[in-house]
KEFI-505304 format. One record per residue (C-alpha): x, y, z; residue in three letters; residue number from 0. Coordinates in Angstrom, 2 decimals, m for minus. Layout:
BEGIN
{atom {X,Y,Z},'ala',NUM},
...
// end
This chain:
BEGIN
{atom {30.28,m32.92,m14.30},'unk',0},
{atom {28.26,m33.95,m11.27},'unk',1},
{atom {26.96,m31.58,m8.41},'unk',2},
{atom {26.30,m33.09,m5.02},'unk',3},
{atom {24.34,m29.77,m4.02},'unk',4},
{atom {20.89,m29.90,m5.17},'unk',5},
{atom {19.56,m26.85,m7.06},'unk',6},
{atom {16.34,m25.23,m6.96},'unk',7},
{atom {14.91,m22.32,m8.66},'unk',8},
{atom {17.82,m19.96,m10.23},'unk',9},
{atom {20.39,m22.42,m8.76},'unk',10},
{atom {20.23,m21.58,m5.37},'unk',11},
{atom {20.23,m24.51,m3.10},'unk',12},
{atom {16.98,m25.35,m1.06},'unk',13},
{atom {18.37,m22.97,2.17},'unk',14},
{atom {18.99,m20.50,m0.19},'unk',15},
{atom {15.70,m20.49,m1.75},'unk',16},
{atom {14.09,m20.63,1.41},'unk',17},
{atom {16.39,m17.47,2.75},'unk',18},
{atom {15.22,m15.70,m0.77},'unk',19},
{atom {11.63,m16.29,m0.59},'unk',20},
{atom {11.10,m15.04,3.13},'unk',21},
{atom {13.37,m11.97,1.83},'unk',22},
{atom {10.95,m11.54,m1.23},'unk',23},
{atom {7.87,m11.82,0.98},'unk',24},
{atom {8.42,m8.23,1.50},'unk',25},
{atom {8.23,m7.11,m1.87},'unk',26},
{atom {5.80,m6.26,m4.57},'unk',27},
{atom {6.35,m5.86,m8.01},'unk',28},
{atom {5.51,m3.18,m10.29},'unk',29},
{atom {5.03,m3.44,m14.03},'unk',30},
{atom {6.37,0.10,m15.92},'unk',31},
{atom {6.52,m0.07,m19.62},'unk',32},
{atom {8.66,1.89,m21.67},'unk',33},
{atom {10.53,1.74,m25.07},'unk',34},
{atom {13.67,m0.80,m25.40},'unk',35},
{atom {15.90,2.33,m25.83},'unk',36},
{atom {14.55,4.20,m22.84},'unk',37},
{atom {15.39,1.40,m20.91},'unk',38},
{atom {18.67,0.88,m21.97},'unk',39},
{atom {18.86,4.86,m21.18},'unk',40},
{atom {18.17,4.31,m17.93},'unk',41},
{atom {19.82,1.36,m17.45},'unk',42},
{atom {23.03,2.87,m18.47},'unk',43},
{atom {22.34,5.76,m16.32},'unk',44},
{atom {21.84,3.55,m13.48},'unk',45},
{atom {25.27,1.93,m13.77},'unk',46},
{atom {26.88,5.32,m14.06},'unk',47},
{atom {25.55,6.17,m10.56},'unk',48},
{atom {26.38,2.92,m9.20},'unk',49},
{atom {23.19,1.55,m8.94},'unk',50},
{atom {20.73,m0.92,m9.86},'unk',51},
{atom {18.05,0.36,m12.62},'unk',52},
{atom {15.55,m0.85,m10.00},'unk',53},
{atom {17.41,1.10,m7.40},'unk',54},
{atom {17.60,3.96,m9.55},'unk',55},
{atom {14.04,4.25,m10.41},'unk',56},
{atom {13.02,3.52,m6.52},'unk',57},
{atom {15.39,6.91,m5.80},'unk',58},
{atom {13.62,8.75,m8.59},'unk',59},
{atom {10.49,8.26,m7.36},'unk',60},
{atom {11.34,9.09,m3.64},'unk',61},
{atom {12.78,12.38,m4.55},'unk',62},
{atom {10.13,13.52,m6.49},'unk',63},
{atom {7.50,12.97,m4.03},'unk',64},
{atom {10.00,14.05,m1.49},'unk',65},
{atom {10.06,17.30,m4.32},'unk',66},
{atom {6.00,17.33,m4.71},'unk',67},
{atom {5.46,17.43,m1.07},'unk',68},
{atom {7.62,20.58,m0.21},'unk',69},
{atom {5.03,22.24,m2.41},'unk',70},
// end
């Protein structure tokens, strides 16, 4: 089955990637390790609160310093 669209990186189409990477630009990442099952724990948490793990763990951390600073 042939595409006419051309596909970059993760299938997006060259606009796309383009729109992605200026959105990225923004961004750093953060390497946290942890045991498979923790993450699954908090993965599965996550979805229970309607939210991303990545979201979830960005929340966390805001309300704890939010928390550590009313101290």
């Amino acid at each position: 089955m042939a595409d006419n669209k051309k596909s970059t990186y993760r299938g997006f189409t060259p606009a796309q990637a383009e729109a992605h990477k200026r959105y990225m630009k923004d961004f750093v990442e953060i390497k946290v390790r942890m045991t498979a099952d923790k993450r699954s724990l908090v993965q599965s948490h996550a979805a229970k609160m309607g939210e991303s793990a990545t979201g979830f763990i960005n929340r966390a951390i805001d309300e704890t310093m939010e928390r550590d600073n009313q101290e």
